[in-house]
Rosetta silent file (secondary structure, phi, psi, omega in degrees, C-alpha in Angstrom):
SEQUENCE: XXXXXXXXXXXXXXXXXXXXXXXXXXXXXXXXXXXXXXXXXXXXXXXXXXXXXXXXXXXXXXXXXXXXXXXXXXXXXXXXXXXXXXXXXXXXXXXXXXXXXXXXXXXXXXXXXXXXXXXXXXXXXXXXXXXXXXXXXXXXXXXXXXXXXXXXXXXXXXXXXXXXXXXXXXXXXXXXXXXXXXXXXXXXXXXXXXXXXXXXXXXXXXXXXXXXXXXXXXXXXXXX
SCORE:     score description
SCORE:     0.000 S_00000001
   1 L     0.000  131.815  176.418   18.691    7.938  -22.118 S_00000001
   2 L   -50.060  145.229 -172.514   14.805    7.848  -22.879 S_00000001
   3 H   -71.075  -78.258 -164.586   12.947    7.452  -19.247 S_00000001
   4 H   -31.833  -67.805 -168.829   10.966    4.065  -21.105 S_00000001
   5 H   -62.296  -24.526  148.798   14.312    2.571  -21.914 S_00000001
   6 H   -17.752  -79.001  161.230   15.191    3.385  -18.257 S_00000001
   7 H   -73.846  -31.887  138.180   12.666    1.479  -17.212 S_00000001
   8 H   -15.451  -70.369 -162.837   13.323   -1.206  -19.712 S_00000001
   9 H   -73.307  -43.677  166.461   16.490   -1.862  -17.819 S_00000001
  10 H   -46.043  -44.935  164.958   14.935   -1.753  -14.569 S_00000001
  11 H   -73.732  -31.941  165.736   12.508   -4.194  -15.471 S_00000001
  12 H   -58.329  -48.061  162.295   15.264   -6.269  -16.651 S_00000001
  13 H   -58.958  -60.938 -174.628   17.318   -5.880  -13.732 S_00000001
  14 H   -52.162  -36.522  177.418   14.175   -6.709  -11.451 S_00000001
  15 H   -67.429  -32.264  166.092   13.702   -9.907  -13.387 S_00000001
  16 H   -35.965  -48.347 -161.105   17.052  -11.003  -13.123 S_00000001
  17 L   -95.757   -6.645  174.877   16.729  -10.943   -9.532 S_00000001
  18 L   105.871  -14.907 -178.074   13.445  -12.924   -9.201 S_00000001
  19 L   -54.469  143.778  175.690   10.929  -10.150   -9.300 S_00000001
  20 L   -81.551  -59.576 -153.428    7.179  -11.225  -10.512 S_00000001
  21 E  -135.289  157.985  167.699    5.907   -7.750  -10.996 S_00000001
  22 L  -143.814   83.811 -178.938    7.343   -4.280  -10.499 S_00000001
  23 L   -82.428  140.918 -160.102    4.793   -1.847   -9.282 S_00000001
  24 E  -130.656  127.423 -177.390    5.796    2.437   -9.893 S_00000001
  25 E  -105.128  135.080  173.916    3.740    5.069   -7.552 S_00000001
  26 E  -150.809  153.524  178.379    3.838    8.514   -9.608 S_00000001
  27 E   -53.907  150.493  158.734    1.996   12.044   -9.224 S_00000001
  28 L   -44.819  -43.303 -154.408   -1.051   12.044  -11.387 S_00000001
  29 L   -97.677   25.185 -169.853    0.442   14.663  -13.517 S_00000001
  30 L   -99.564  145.455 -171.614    3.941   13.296  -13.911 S_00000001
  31 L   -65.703  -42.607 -157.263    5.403   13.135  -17.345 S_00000001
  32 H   -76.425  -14.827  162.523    6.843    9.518  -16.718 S_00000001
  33 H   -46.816  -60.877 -178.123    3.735    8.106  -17.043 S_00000001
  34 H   -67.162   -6.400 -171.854    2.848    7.717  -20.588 S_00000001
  35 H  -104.639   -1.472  126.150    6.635    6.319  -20.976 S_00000001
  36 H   -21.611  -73.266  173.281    5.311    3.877  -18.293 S_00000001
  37 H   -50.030  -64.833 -173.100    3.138    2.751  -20.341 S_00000001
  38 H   -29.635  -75.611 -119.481    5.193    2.439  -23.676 S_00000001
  39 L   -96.923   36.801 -171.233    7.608    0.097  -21.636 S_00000001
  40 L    41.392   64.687  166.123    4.143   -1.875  -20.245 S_00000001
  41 L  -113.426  161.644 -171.184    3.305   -1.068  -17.208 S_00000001
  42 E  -117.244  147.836  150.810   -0.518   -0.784  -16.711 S_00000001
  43 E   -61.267  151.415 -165.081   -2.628    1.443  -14.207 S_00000001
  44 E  -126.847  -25.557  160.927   -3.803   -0.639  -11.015 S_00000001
  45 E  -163.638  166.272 -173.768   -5.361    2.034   -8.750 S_00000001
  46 E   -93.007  172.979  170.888   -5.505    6.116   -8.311 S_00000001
  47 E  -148.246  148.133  146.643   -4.151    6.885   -3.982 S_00000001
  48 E  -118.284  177.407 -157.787   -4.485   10.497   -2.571 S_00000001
  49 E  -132.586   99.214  148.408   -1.923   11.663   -0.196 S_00000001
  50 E   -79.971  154.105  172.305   -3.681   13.594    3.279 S_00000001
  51 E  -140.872  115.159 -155.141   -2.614   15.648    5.414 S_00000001
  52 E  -158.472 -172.469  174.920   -3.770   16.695    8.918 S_00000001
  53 E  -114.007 -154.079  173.290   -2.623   16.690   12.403 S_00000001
  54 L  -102.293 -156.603 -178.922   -2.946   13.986   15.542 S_00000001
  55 L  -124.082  135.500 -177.848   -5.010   13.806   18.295 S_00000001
  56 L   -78.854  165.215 -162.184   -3.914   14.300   22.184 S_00000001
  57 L   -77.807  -47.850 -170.854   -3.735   10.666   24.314 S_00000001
  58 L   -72.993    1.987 -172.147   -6.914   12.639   26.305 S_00000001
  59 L   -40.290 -153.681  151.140   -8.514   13.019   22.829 S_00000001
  60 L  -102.306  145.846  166.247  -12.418   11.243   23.336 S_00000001
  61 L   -73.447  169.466  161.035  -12.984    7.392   21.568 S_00000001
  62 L   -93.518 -152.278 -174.202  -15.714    7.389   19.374 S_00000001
  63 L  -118.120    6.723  -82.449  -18.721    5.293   20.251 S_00000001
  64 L  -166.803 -106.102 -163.204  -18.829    2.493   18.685 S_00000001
  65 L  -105.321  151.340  152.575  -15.618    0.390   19.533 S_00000001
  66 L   -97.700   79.095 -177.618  -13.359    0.620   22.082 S_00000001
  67 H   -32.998 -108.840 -162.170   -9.921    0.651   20.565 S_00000001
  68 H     5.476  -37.350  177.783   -7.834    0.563   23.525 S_00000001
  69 H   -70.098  -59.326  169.943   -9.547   -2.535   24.308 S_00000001
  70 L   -51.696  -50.265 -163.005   -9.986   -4.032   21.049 S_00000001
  71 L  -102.696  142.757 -155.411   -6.910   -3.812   19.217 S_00000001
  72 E   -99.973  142.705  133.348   -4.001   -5.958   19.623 S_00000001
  73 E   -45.257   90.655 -169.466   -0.434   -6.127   18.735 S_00000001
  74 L   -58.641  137.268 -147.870   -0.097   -7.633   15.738 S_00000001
  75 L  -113.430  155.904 -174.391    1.804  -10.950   16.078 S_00000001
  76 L   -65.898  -28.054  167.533    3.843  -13.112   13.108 S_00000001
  77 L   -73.861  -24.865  174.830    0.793  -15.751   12.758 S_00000001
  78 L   -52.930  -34.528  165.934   -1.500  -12.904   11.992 S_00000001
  79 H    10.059  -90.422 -157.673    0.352  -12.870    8.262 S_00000001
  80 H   -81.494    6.106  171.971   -2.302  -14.978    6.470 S_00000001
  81 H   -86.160  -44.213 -159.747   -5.644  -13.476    8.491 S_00000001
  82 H   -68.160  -40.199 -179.698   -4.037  -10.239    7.094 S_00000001
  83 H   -50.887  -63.078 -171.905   -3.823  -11.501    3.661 S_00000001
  84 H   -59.105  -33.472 -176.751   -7.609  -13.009    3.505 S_00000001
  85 H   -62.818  -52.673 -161.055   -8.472   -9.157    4.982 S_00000001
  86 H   -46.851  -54.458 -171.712   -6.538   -7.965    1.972 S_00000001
  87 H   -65.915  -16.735  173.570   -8.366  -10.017   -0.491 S_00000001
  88 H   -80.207  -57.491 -170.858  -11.760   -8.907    1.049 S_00000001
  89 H   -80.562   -2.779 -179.847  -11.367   -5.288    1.294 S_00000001
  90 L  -114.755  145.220  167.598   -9.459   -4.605   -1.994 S_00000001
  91 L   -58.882  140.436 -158.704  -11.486   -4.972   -5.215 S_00000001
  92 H   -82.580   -4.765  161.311  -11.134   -7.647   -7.523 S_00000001
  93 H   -68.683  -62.781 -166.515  -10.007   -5.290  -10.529 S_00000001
  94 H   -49.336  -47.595  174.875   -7.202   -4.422   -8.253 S_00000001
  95 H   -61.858  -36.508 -178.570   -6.476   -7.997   -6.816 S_00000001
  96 H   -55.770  -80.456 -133.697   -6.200   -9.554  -10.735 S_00000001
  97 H  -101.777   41.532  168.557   -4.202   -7.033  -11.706 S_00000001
  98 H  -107.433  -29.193  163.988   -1.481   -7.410   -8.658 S_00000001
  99 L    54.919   44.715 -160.946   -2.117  -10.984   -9.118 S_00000001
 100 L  -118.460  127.922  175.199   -0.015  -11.306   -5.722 S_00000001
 101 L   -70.569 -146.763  171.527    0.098  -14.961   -3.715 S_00000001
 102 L  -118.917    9.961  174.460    0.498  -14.457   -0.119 S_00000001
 103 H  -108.808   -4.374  169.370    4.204  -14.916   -0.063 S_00000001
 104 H   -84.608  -34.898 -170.777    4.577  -11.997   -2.570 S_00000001
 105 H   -58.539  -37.783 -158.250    1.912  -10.232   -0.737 S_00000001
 106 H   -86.521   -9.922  158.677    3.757  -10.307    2.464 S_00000001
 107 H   -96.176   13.480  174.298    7.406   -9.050    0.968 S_00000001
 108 L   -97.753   11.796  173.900    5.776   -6.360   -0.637 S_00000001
 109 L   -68.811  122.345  152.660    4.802   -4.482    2.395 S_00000001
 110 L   -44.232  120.241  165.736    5.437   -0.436    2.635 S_00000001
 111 L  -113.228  107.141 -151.597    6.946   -0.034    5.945 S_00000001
 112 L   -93.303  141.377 -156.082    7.365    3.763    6.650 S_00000001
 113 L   -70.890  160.595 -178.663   10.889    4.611    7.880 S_00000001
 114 L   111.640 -147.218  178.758   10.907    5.550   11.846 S_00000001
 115 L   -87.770  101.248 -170.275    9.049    3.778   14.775 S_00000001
 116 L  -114.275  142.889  178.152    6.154    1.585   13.279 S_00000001
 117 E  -127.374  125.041  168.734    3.564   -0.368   15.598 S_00000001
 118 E  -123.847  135.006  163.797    0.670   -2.544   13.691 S_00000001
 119 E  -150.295 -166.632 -137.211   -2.061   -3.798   15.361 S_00000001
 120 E  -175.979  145.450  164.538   -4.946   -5.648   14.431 S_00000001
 121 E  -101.453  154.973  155.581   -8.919   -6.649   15.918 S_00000001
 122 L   -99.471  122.076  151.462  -10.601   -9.883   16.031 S_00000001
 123 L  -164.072  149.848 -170.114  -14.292  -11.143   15.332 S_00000001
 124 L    46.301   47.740  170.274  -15.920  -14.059   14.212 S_00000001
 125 L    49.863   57.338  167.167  -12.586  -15.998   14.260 S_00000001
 126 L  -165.982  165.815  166.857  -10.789  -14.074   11.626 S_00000001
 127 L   -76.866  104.407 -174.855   -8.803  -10.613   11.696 S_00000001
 128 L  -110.120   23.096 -172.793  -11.308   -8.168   10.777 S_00000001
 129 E  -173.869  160.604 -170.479   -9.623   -4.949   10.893 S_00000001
 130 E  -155.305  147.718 -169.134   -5.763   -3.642   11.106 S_00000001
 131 E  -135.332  109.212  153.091   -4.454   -0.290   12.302 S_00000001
 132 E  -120.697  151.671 -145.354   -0.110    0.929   11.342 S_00000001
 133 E  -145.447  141.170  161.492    0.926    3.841   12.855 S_00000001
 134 E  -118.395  166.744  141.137    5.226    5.492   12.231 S_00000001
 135 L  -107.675 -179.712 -174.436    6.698    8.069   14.079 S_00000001
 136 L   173.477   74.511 -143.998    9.534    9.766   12.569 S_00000001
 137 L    27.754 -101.513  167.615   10.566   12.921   14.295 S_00000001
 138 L   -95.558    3.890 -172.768    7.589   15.184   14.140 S_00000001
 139 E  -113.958  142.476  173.906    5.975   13.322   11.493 S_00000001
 140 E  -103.923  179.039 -177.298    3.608   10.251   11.627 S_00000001
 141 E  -140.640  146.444 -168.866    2.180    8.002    8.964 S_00000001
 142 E  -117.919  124.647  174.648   -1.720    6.399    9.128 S_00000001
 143 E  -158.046   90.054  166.342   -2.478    3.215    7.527 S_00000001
 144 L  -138.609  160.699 -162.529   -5.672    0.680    8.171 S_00000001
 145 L  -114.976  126.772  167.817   -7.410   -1.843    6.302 S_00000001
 146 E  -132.444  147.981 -163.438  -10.940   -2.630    7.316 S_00000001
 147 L   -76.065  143.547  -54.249  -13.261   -5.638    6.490 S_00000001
 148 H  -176.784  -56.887  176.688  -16.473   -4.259    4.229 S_00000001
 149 H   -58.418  -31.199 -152.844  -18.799   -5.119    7.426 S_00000001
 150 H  -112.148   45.244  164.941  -16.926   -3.518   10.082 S_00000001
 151 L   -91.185  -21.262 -175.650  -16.510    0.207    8.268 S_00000001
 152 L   -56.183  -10.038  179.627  -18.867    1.445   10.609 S_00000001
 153 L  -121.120   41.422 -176.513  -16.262    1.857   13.385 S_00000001
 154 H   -84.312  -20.024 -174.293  -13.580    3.337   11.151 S_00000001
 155 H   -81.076  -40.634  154.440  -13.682    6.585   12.598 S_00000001
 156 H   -36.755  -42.546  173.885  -12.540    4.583   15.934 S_00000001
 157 H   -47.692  -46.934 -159.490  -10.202    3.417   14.126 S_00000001
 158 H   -75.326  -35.377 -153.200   -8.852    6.647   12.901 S_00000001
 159 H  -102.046   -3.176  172.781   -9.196    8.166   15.986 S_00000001
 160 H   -92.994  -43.101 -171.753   -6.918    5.553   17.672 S_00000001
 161 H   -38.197  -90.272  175.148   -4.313    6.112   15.168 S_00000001
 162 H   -36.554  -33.194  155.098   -4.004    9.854   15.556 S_00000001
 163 H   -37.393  -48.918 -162.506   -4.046    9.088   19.459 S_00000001
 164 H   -77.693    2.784 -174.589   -1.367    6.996   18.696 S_00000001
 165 H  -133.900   19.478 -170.793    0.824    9.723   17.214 S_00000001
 166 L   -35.233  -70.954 -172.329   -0.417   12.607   19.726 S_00000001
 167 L   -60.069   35.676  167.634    4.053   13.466   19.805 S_00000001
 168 L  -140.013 -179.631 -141.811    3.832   14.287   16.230 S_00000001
 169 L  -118.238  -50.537 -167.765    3.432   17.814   14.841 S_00000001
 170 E  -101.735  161.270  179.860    1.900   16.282   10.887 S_00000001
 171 E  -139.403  122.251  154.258   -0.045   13.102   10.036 S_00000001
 172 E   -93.809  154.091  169.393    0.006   11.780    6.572 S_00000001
 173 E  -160.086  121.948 -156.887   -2.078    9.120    5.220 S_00000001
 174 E   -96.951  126.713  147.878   -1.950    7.838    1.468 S_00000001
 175 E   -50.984   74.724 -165.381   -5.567    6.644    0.393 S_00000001
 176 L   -91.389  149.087 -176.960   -6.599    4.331   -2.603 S_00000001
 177 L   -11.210  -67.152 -167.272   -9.069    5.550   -4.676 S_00000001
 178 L   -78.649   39.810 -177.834  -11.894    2.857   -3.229 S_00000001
 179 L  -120.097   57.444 -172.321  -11.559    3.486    0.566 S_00000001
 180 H   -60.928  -49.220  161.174  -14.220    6.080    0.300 S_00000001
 181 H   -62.992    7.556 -179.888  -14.876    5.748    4.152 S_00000001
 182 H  -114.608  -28.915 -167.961  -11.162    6.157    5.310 S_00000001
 183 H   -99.810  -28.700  159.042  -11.143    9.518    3.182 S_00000001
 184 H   -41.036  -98.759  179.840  -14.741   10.491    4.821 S_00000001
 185 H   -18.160  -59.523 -179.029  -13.189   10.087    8.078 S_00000001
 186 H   -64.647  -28.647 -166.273  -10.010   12.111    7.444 S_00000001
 187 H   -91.233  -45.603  165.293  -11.820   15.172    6.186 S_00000001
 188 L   -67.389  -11.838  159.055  -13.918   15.075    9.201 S_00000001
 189 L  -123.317   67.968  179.362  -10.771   15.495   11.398 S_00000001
 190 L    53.230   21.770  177.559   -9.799   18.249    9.512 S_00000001
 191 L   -85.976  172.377 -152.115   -7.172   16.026    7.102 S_00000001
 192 E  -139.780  155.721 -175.524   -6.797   17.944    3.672 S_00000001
 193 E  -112.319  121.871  170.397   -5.798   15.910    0.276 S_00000001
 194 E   -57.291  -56.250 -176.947   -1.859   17.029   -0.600 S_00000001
 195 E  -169.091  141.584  172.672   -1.829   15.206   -3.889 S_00000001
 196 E   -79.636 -171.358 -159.233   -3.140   12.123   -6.073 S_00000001
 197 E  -158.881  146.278  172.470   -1.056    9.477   -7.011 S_00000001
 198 E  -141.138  138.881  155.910   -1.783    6.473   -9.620 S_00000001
 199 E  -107.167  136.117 -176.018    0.210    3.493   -8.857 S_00000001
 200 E  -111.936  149.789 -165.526    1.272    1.324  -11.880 S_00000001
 201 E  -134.569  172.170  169.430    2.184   -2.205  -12.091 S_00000001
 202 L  -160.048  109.850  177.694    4.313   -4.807  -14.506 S_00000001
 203 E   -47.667  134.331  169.762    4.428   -8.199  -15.023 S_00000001
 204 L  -101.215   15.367 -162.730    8.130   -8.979  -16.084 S_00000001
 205 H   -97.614   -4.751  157.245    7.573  -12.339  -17.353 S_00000001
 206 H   -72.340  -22.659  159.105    7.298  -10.971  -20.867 S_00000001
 207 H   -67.654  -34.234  161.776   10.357   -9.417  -19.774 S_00000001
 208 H   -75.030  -87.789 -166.201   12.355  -12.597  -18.920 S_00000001
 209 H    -9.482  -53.017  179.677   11.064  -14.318  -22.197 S_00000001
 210 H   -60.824  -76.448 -155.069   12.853  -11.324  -24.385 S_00000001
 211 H   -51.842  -38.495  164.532   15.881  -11.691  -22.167 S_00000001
 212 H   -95.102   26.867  164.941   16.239  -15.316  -22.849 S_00000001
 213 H   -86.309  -59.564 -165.415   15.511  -15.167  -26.582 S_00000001
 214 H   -45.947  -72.206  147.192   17.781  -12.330  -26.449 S_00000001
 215 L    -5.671  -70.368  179.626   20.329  -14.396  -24.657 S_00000001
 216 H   -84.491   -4.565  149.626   20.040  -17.726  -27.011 S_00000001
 217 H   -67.793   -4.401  167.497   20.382  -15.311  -30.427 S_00000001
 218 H  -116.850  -37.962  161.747   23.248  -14.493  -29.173 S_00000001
 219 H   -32.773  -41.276 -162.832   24.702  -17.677  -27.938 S_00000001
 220 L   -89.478  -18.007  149.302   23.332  -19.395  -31.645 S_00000001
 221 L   -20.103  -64.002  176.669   26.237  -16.576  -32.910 S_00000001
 222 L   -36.644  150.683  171.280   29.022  -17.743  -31.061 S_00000001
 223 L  -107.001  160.958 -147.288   31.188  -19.726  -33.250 S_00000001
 224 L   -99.662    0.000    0.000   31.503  -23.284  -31.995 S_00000001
């Protein structure tokens, strides 16, 4: 079966089931793209995928913030502080076309499988910065979000992270395109870029329309 009608069905399935959108992460250079497209999904941002190692717990802070101090366990009210972060720090080509509310935002997080900790800073009575960290046997995963004001302490940031995975052998940390200062930062502690990525996205609601055309053409069939 053609990969677009594949995905046809997928999207079909997903709609069934309540999905708004169905966003597909693929190598740059993967063939499944353009039949992405045919079956409408649109690009929504490029990612690269780093790779480096941690930092030992005796590593040095930077100078700037004092993580240890600073950063919190992130707690179940933080949710909608996280959201308004999202909506700051991601661009507004990206935000239309994810179009995401905050109760869509918040089941659509990537959680990476193993032992994940998120934790999150405060200033000027809002969340203005967020740090997730996995283990996974020898490998960790990197993830933070920072407010547009506060990039100046991202390599603190960075540098907590990698602290925070000292008992791991690898570090990964997927990028999007506009996080120019998170990919600065990584290069300066020796991370390396593995591979891009383009994540793609699709509304289904053109997809439920078909399916319940589809549906009452066959229904105005039936004989009565």
């Amino acid at each position: 079966m053609p990969v677009a009608n594949l995905l046809e069905q997928l999207s079909v399935s997903a709609a069934s089931q309540g999905a708004e959108r169905i966003f597909l992460r693929l190598q740059q250079d993967d063939d499944v793209i353009s039949s992405a497209r045919l079956s409408g999904f649109f690009p929504l941002m490029q990612e690269t995928l780093y790779r480096g190692g941690p930092l030992s717990e005796e590593s040095g802070q930077g100078s700037l913030f004092d993580a240890d101090a600073r950063l919190r366990k992130k707690e179940k009210p933080d949710e909608y502080g996280l959201f308004r972060l999202h909506n700051i720090a991601t661009p507004a080509e990206v935000r239309i076309l994810s179009g995401m509310t905050f109760d869509q935002w918040a089941s659509s997080h990537e959680q990476s499988p193993g032992r994940y900790d998120e934790r999150v800073f405060d200033g000027k009575g809002t969340i203005r910065g967020w740090l997730g960290t996995a283990r996974r046997s020898s490998v960790g995963n990197l993830a933070t979000m920072l407010h547009p004001d506060d990039e100046s302490v991202i390599e603190d940031i960075v540098i907590a992270g990698l602290r925070r995975l000292s008992n791991t052998k690898t570090v990964f940390c997927v990028v999007p395109e506009y996080q120019f200062a998170l990919s600065r930062t990584l290069e300066q502690q020796n991370f390396r870029p593995e591979g891009d990525f383009i994540t793609l996205v699709k509304s289904t609601a053109k997809t439920v329309r078909e399916s319940n055309l589809a549906r009452s053409a066959l229904a105005s069939r039936e004989p009565m």
